[in-house]
C-alpha positions in Angstrom: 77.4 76.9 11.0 77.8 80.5 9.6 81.4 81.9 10.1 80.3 84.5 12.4 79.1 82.3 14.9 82.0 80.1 14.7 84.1 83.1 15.4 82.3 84.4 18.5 82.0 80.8 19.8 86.1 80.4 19.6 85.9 84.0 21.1 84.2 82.8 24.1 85.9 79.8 24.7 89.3 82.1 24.4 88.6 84.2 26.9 87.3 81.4 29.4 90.2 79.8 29.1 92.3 83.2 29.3 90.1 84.3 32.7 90.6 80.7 34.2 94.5 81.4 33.5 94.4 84.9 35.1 92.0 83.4 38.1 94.6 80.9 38.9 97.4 82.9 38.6 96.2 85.2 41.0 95.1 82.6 43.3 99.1 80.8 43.2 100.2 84.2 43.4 97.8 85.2 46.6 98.7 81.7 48.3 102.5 82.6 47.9 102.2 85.9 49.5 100.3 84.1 52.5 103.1 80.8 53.0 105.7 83.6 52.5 104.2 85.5 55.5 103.5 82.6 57.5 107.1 81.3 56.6 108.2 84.3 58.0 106.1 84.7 61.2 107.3 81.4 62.2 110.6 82.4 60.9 110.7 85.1 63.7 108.8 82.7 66.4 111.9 80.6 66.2 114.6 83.2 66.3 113.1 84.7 69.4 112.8 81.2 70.9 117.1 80.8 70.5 117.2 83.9 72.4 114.6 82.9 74.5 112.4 85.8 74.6 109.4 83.7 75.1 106.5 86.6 75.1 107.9 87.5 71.2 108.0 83.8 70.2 104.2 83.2 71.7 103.2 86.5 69.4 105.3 85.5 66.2 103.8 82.3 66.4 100.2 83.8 67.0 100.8 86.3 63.9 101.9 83.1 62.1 98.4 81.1 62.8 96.1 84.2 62.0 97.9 84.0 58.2 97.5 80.4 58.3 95.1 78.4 60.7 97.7 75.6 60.8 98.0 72.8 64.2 101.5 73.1 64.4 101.3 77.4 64.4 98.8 77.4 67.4 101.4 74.2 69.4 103.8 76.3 69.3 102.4 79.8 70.5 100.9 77.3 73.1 104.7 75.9 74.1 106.2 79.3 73.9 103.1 80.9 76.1 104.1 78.1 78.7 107.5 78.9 78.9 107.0 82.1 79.6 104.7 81.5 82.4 107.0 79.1 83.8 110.2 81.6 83.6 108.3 84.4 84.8 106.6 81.6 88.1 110.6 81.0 89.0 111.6 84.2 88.8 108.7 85.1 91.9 109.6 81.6 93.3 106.1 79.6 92.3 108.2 76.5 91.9 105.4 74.6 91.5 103.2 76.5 89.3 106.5 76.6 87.3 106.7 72.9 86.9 102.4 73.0 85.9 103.7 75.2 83.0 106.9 73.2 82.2 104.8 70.0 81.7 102.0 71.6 79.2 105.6 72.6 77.0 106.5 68.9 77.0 103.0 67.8 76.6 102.2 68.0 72.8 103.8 65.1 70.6 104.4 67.6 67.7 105.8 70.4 69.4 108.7 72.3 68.8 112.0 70.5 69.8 114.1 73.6 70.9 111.1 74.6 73.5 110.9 70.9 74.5 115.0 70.6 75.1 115.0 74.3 76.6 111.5 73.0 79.1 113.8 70.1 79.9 116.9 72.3 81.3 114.4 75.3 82.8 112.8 72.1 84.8 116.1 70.7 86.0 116.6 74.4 87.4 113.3 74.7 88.9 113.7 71.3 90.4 117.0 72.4 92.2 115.7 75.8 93.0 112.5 74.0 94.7 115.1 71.5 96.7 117.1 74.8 98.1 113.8 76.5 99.1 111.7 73.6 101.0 115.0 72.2 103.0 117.1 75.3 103.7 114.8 78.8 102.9 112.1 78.1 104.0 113.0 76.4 107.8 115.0 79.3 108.4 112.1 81.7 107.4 109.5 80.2 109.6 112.1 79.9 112.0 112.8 83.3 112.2 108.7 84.3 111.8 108.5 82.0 115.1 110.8 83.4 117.3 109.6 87.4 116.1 105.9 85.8 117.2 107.5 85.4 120.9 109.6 88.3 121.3 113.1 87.1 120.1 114.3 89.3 117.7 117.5 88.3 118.3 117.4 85.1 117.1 115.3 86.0 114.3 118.1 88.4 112.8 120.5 85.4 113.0 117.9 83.1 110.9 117.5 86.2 108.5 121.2 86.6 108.6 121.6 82.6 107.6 119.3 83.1 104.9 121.2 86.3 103.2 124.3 83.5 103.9 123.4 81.1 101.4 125.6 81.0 98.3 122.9 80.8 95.7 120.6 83.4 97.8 121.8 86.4 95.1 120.2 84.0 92.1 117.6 84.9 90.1 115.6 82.1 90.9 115.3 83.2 94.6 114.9 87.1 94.3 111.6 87.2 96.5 112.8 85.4 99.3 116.0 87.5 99.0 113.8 90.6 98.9 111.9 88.8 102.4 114.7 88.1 104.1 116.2 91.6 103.6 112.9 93.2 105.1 112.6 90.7 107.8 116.2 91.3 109.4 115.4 95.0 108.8 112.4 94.6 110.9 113.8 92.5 113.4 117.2 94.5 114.2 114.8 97.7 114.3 112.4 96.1 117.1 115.3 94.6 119.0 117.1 97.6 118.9 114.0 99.1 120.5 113.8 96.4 123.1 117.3 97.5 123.8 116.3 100.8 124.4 113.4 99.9 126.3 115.3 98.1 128.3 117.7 100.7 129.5 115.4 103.5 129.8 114.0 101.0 132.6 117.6 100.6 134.0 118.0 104.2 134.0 115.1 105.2 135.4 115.4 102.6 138.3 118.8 103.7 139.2 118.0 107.3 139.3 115.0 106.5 141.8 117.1 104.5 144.0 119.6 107.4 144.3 117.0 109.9 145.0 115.6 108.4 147.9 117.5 110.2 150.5 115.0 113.4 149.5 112.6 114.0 151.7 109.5 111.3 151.4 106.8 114.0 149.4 110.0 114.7 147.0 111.0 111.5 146.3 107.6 110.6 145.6 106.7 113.2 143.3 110.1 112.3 141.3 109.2 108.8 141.3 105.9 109.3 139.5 107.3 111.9 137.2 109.8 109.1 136.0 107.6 106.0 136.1 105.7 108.0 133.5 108.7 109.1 131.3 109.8 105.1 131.7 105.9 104.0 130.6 106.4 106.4 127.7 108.9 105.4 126.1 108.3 101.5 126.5 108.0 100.1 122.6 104.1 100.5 121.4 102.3 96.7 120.8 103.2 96.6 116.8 99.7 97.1 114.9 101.6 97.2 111.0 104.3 94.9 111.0 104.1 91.3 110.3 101.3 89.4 111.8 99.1 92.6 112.3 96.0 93.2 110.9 94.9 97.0 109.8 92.5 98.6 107.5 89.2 97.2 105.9 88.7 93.4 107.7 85.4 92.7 105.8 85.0 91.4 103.1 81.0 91.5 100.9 79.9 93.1 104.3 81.5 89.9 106.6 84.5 90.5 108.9 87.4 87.8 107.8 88.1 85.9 111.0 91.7 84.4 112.1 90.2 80.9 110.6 89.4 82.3 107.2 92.6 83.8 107.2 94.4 81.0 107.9 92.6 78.7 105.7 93.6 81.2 103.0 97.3 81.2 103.8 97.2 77.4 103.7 95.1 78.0 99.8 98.2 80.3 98.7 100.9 77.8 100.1 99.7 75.1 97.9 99.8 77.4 95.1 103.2 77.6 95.2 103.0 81.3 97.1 105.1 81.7 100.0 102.2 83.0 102.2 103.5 82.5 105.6 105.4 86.0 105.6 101.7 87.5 104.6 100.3 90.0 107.5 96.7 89.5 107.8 95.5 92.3 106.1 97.6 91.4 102.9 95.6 87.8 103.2 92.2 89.8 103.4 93.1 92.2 100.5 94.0 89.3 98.1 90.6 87.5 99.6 88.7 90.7 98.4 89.9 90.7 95.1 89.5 86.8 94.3 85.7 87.2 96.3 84.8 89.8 93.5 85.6 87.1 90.8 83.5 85.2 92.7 86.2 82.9 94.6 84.8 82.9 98.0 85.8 80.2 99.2 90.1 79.4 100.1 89.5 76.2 98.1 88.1 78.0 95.0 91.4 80.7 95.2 93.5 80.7 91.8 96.9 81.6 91.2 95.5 83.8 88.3 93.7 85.9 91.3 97.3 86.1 92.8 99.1 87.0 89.7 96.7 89.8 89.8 96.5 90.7 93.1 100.1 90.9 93.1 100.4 93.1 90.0 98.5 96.2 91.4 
């Protein structure tokens, strides 16, 4: 073999060797960049989970599986998305739909063991929150709906009144029915306050024709009427917005939502974990529009995902 060819044959394999070197160097030095930002993303996910900012964690962790497509990445944005969802449910006092969330943190066998031990004490509080509302909230709510239904309004302050009472009422976990109960004894001191009035512009007006009778007969009649109308005037008007009333738009796709529907709805929404027996009507119909357009037309096929929404606009 002549020297030249020697030569360029050794120059060849030189430089093979030497582009192999600088293809693998790159490729170590490409795959530290990407475990060094995946090390960090998860780094972050972690952090924010200690500090239990869930919404963070769920995106660190998300950032962390777009570097690197690995199982236990996508578990954990899955456990901290859960979390969140069952922190934010307690908050608007969906026990329940709190506790769906709670159990898809513990499910997975390899997920993170913070989440896992911080799902385990966020349960324990849902548990006792749920205990408070279904044997002392919620009697006295319905209590107090029931006697507003026949007129008492009296009563229903003093159930409203026991609610505001209780000494965990001001926690976190009960804000909406705080929020309800406020509203409600607003409602009903206003409309027995107005039944008081009511009551003694009747008096009044019965005395003052009683002591006008001595007049002469085509006076005291012309007095009487003037006042019997003044009395009928100010006599409280049949309530047509405040709880249990139905106003605006009653149809919905072009058919008018009937008491039935209505109620079959509010029994959908209870089961979700929504307290739905403070609803008015028309807030029942409103949601039902809105879940109808996904197509959930019938109460059965109502989400707590068309709630969520409803309730966010």
């Amino acid at each position: 073999m002549k020297k030249s060819t020697l030569v360029a044959t050794a120059t060849v394999i030189i430089l093979a060797v030497l582009g192999g070197g600088i293809f693998f160097a790159n490729r170590q030095a490409k795959q530290g960049r990407t475990n060094t930002a995946y090390n960090s993303a998860m780094t972050n996910g972690k952090t924010a989970v200690v500090q239990k900012h869930y919404d963070a964690a769920m995106t660190a962790f998300n950032q962390a599986y777009s570097i690197k497509a690995t199982p236990l990445a996508n578990t954990y944005a899955s456990q901290a998305e859960h979390m969140a969802t069952a922190t934010a449910d307690l908050k608007r006092g969906a026990y329940q739909l709190a506790l769906s969330a709670i159990k898809r943190v513990l499910a997975p066998a390899n997920g993170y063991s913070l989440l896992r031990q911080q799902a385990r004490t966020l349960k324990s509080s849902v548990l006792s929150a749920k205990d408070n509302y279904e044997h002392e909230i919620k009697p006295l709510m319905e209590n107090a709906l029931k006697a507003e239904n026949k007129g008492s309004y009296q009563a229903a302050v003093g159930y409203y009144q026991q609610v505001l009472a209780l000494p965990y009422i001001t926690g976190s976990a009960y804000r909406r029915y705080l929020a309800e109960a406020k509203q409600g004894l607003k409602d009903a001191k206003a409309q027995a306050d107005s039944n008081d009035a009511s009551d003694n512009s009747s008096s009044s007006s019965s005395s003052s024709s009683s002591n006008s009778s001595s007049n002469s007969s085509a006076s005291s009649k012309t007095k009487n009427t003037k006042k019997q109308k003044i009395a009928r005037n100010k006599q409280p008007k049949t309530p047509v917005e405040g709880k249990g009333a139905t106003t605006g738009d009653q149809k919905v796709q072009g058919k008018t939502v009937d008491s039935t529907m209505v109620e079959a709805i509010r029994k959908q929404l209870n089961q979700l974990g929504f307290y739905a027996n403070s609803w008015s009507p028309q807030d029942i119909i409103n949601l039902y529009r809105q879940a109808a357009a996904n197509g959930h037309t019938q109460p059965s096929q109502i989400t707590a995902e068309d709630v969520r929404n409803w309730l966010q606009k």
